[in-house]
C-alpha positions as CSV (number, residue, x, y, z in Angstrom):
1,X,0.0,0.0,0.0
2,X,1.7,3.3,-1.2
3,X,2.3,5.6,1.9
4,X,0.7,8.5,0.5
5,X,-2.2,6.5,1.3
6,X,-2.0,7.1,4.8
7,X,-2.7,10.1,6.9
8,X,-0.3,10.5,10.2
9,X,-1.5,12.6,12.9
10,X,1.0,14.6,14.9
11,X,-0.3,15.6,18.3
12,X,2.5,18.1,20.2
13,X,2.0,21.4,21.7
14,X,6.2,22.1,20.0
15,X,5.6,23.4,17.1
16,X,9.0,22.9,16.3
17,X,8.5,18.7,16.9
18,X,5.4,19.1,14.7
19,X,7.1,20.7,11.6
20,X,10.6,18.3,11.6
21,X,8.1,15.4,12.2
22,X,5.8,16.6,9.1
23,X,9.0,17.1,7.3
24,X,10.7,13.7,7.3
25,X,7.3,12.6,7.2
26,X,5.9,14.1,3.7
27,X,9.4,13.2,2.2
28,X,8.3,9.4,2.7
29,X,5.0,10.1,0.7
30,X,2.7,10.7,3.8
31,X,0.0,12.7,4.5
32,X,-0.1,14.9,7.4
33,X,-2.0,16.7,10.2
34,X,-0.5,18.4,12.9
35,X,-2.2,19.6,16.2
36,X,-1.2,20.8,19.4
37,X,-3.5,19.9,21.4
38,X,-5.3,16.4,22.5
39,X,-9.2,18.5,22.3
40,X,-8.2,19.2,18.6
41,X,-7.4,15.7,18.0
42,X,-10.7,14.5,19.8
43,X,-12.0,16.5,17.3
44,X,-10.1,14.7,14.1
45,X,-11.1,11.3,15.7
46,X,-14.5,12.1,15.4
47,X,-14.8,13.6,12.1
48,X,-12.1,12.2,10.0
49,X,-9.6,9.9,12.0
50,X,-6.1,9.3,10.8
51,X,-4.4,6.1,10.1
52,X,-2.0,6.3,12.5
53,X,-1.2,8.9,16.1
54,X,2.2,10.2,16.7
55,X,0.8,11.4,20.3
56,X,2.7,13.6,22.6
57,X,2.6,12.8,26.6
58,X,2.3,16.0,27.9
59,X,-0.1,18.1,26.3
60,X,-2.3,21.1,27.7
61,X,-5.0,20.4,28.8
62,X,-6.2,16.2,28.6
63,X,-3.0,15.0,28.2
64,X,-1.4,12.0,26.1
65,X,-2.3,9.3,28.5
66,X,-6.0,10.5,29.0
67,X,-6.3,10.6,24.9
68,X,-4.7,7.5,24.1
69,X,-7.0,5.8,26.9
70,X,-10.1,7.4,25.2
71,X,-8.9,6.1,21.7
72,X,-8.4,2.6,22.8
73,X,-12.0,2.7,24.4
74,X,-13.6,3.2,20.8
75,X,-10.5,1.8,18.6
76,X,-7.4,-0.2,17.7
77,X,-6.0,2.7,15.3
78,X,-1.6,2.2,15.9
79,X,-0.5,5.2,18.2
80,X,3.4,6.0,19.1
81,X,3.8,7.6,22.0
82,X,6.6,10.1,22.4
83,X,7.4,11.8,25.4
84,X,10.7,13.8,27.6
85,X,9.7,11.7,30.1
86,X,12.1,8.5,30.0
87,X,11.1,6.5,33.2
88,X,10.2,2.6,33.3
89,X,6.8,3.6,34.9
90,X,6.0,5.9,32.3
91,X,6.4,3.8,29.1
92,X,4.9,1.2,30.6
93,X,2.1,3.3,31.6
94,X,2.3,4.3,27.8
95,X,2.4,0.7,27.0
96,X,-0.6,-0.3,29.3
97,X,-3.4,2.5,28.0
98,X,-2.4,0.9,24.5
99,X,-0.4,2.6,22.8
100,X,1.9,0.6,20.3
101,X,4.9,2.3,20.8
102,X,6.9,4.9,23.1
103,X,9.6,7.1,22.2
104,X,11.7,9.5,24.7
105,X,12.7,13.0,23.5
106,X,14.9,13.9,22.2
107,X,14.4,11.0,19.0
108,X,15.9,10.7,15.4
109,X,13.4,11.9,13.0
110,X,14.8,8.7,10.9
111,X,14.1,6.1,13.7
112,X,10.4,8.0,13.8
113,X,9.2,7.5,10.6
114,X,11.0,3.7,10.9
115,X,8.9,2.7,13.7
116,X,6.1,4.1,11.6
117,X,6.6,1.7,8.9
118,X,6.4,-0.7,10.9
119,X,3.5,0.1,12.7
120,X,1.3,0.5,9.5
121,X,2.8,-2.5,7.8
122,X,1.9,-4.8,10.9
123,X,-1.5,-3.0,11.3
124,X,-2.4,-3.2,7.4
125,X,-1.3,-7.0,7.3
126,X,-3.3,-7.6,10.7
127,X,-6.3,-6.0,9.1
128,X,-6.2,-8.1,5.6
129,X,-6.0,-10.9,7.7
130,X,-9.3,-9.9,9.8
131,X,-10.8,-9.4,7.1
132,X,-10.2,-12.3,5.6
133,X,-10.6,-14.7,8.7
134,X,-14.2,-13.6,7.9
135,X,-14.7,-15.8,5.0
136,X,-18.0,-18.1,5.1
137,X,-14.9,-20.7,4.0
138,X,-12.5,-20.6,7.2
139,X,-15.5,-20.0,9.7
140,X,-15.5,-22.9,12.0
141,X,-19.8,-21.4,12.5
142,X,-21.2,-18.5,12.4
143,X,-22.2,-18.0,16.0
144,X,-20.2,-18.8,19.3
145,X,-21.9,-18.9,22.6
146,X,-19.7,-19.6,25.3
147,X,-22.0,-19.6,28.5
148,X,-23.9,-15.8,27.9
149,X,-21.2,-15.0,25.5
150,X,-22.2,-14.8,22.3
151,X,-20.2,-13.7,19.2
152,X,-21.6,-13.1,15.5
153,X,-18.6,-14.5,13.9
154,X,-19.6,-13.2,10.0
155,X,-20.9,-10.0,11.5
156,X,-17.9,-9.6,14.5
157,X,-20.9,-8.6,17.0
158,X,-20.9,-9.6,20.7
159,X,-23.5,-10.4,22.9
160,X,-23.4,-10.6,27.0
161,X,-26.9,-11.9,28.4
162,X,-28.4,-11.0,25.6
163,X,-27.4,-7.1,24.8
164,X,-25.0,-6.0,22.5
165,X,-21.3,-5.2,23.4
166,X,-19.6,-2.6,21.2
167,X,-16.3,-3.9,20.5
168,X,-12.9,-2.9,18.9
169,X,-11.3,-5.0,16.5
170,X,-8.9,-6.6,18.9
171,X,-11.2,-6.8,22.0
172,X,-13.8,-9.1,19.7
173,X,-10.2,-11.0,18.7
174,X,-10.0,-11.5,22.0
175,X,-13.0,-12.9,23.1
176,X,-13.0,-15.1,20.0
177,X,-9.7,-16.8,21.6
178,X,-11.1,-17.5,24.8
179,X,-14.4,-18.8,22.9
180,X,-12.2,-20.9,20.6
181,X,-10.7,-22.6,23.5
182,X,-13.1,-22.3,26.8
183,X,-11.2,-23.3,30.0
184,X,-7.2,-23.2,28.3
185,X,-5.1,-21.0,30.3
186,X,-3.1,-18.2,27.7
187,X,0.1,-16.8,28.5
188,X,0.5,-13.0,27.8
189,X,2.8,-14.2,24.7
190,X,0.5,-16.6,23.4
191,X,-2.0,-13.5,23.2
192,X,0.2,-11.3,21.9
193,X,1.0,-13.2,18.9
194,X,-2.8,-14.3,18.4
195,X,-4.3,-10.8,18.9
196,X,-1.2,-8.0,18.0
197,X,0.6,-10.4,15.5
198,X,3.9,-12.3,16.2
199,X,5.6,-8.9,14.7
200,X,4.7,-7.1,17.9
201,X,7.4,-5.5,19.9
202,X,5.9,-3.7,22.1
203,X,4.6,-4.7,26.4
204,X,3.1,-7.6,27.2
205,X,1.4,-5.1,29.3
206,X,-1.0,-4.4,26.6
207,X,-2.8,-7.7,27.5
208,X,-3.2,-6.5,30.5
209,X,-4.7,-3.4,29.7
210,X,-7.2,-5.2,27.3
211,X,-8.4,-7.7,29.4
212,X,-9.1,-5.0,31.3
213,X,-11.4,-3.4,29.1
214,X,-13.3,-5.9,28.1
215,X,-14.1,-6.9,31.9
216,X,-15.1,-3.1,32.1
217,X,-17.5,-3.6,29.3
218,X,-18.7,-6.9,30.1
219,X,-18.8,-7.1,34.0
220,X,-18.7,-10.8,35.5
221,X,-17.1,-12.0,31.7
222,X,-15.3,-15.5,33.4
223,X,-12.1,-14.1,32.2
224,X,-9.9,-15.3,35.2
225,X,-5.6,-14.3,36.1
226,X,-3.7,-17.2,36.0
227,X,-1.3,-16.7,38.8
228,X,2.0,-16.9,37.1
229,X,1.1,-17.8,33.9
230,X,-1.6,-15.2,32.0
231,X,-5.4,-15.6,31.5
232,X,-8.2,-18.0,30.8
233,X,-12.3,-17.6,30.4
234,X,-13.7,-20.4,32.5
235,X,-16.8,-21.9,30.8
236,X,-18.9,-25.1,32.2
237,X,-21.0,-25.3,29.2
238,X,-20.8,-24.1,25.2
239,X,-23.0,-24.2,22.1
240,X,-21.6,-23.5,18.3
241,X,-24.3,-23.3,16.0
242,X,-24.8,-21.3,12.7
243,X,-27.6,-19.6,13.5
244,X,-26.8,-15.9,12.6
245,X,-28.3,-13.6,15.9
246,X,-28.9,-14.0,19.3
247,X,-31.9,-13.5,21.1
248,X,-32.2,-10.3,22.7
């Protein structure tokens, strides 16, 4: 996919970041929108969201953490964090509200715009294959119910006693692990590879912070910590049919 394609989204209240990051990146064929503030780019995200976020940390105003958390509540969108502030409990903190990447300032422009290749490569490849793991000719069925989990395979909809669940792409991926094997315990590796792609360098923290979310949206899910070891969703009893909805 030709980079001009793609629109990159520069959040940073330096205008000086902002420019030297548009400039390397509309020398590699991208399209750009700089802001300088996380409200304007709540804005963007409504209206006309970008490919990919280059987000600042600290921001006036809601700051980088509070945004990225907001975007990972409505999307799985790649976002590269970039911040002065080079403690361990920062980027992991980074790492944890979901963002794909964290970079301390001061950064080579060059080492920027690689990590963003990356990003949009693994994102593009992870959603052909979503896509494509949609075919009526890889489903295993149409419908999974796990318990009161039920997932809409052909129409990636999710059901929890009965009402509908908005998820992002890799929360339903998620679930449709667990489902796929009820009662195995996951470690935090094993997810990574089945949900971010085995090209993913970034925190096993970010399994962390997605279970999480999906426990906020679907309280009592069975999902349980595996002391030492990662996650499992305990089931007692499943169905796998091909009907196409739920009743609700």
């Amino acid at each position: 996919m030709p980079n001009n394609n793609y629109r990159i989204a520069i959040v940073d209240d330096d205008q000086h970041i902002r420019h030297l990051v548009e400039v390397y990146l509309i020398k590699e064929g991208y399209e750009t929108i700089a802001m300088e503030s996380a409200e304007e780019a709540w804005e963007l995200w409504r209206t006309s969201p970008p490919d990919l976020w280059v987000l600042d940390v600290m921001l006036p105003g809601m700051d980088g953490y509070e945004f990225c958390r907001r975007i990972r509540n409505e999307g799985d969108v790649p976002i590269i964090m970039i911040s002065a502030k080079d403690n361990e409990v920062d980027k992991i903190l980074g790492l944890e509200l979901g963002s794909d990447d964290y970079m301390v300032k001061p950064f080579s422009p060059r080492e920027l715009v690689a990590r963003i290749k990356r990003q949009l490569q693994r994102w593009y490849k992870y959603r052909n294959a979503d896509e494509s793991s949609v075919s009526p000719a890889t489903l295993p069925a149409e419908r999974i119910e796990r318990g009161e989990l039920q997932l809409i395979l052909d129409e990636r909809r999710a059901f929890w006693h009965g009402e509908e669940v908005d998820m992002t792409s890799k929360e339903f991926a998620l679930l449709k692990v667990f489902a796929d094997y009820p009662n195995r315990a996951f470690t935090r590796s094993e997810l990574l590879t089945l949900i971010w792609g085995d090209d993913y360098f970034g925190s096993d923290r970010a399994v962390d912070h997605l279970i999480k979310r999906v426990r906020k949206k679907m309280e009592q899910l069975p999902i349980e910590s595996v002391w030492g070891h990662g996650y499992r969703m305990r089931t007692e009893g499943s169905v796998q049919t091909n009907e196409i909805s739920p009743s609700n």
